[in-house]
N, C-alpha and C positions, 0 to 999 in steps of 0.2 A: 616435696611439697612445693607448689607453684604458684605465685601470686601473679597476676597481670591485671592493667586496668587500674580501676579505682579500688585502693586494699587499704583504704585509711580506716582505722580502727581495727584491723584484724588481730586476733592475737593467735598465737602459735605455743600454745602449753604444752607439758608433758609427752612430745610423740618419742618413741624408740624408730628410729629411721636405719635402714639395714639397706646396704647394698652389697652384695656378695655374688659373685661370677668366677671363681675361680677357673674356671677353664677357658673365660674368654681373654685370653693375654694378647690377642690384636685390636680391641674394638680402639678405633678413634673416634668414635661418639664422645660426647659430653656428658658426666655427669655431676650435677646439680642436687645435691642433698634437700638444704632448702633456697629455694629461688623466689628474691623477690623483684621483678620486671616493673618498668614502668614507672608513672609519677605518683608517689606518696606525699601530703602534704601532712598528715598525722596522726596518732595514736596505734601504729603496729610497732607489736613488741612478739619477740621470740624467744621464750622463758624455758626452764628446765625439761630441754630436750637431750636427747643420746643419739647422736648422729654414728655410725659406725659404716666403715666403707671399706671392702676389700678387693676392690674389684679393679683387676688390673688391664692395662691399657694407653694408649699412646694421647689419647684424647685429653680434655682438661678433666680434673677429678675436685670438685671445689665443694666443702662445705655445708660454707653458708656463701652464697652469690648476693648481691646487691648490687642492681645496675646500678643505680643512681648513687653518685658519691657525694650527692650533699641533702639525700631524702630523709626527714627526722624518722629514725627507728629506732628503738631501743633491745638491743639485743645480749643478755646474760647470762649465768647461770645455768650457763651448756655446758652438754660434756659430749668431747669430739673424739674420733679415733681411726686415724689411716692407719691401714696394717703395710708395717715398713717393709714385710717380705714380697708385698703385691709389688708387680712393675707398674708405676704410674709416675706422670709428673710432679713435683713437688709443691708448684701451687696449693693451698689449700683453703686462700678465704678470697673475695674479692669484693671491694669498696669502689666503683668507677673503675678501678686497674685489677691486678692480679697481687694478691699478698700470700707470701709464702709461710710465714709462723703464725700459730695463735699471737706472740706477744707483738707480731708486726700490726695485727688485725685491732689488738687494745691496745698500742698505741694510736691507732685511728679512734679512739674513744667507746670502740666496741667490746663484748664480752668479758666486763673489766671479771665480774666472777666466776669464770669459765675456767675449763678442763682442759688436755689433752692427755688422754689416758686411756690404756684399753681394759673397757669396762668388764672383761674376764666373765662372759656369758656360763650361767650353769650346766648346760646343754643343748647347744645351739643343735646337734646334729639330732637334736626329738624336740626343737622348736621352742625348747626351755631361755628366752632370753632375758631371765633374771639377771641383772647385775651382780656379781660379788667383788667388786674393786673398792679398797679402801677409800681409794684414791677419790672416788666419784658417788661417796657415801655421802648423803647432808646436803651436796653444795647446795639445791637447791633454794629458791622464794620462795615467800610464804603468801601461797595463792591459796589458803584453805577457802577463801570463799567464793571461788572459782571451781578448782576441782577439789575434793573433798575426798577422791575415794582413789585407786590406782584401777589400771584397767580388771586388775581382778576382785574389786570390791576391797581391798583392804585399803583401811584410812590411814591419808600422809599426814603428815605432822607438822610443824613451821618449820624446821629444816629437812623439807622430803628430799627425794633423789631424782635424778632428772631422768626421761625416758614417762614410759607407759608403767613400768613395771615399781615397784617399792622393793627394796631388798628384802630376803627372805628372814 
């Protein structure tokens, strides 16, 4: 997901973000989960998302990107997930520089209720990417009156799951 330009008010709910390349273990491309470029002066927020990235490579593999390290964003309620057998560099968030843990990224005052856990897809290899991780059960905000339904019509609840999907 890529913000550029003027992205003040934009919100970033519930997406399931997948990157997956297993065969390509040389790309030195960049990749950028969610990226937000450019000057924000206010109201974007990036709520109960599922970032999952396996995709290995020499290149930067980051997140969440935020050029700007002093642009008000408010970002929570994630739940993230490098797969430690991919080859990639270890960065994973970036705030103006490059931050290597979740807990280095909330010390920046971001994702104070965020994850790093693999959200353990029901069946990724037939496209099933329900969640079943304890771990990454609930955390979510309570946006019911925002999104009200998960991408497959079933209704979240005030502690829903972050991603597209509602656990089964």
């Amino acid at each position: 997901i890529y913000l550029s330009g003027a992205t003040n008010h934009t919100k970033i709910f519930h997406n399931t973000i997948i990157f997956d390349a297993p065969s390509n273990t040389t790309s030195s491309s960049a990749t950028r989960m969610i990226w937000v470029a450019g000057a924000v002066s206010a109201g974007v927020e990036i709520r109960n998302n599922l970032s999952y990235l396996s995709r290995p490579g020499t290149g930067d593999r980051i997140l969440t990107y935020i050029s700007n390290a002093t642009a008000p964003i408010s970002v929570s309620n994630n739940a993230y997930f490098k797969d430690p057998a991919a080859n990639m560099p270890i960065a994973s968030f970036f705030r103006g520089s490059a931050v290597n843990t979740l807990a280095d990224f909330q010390a920046l005052g971001l994702d104070s209720a965020s994850v790093m856990a693999d959200p353990m897809f029901v069946n990724p290899s037939q496209n099933d990417y329900t969640p079943s991780s304890g771990a990454i059960n609930n955390i979510g905000a309570n946006l019911l009156s925002i999104v009200s339904t998960d991408i497959n019509g079933t209704p979240r609840t005030t502690t829903p799951d972050p991603g597209a999907i509602e656990f089964a």
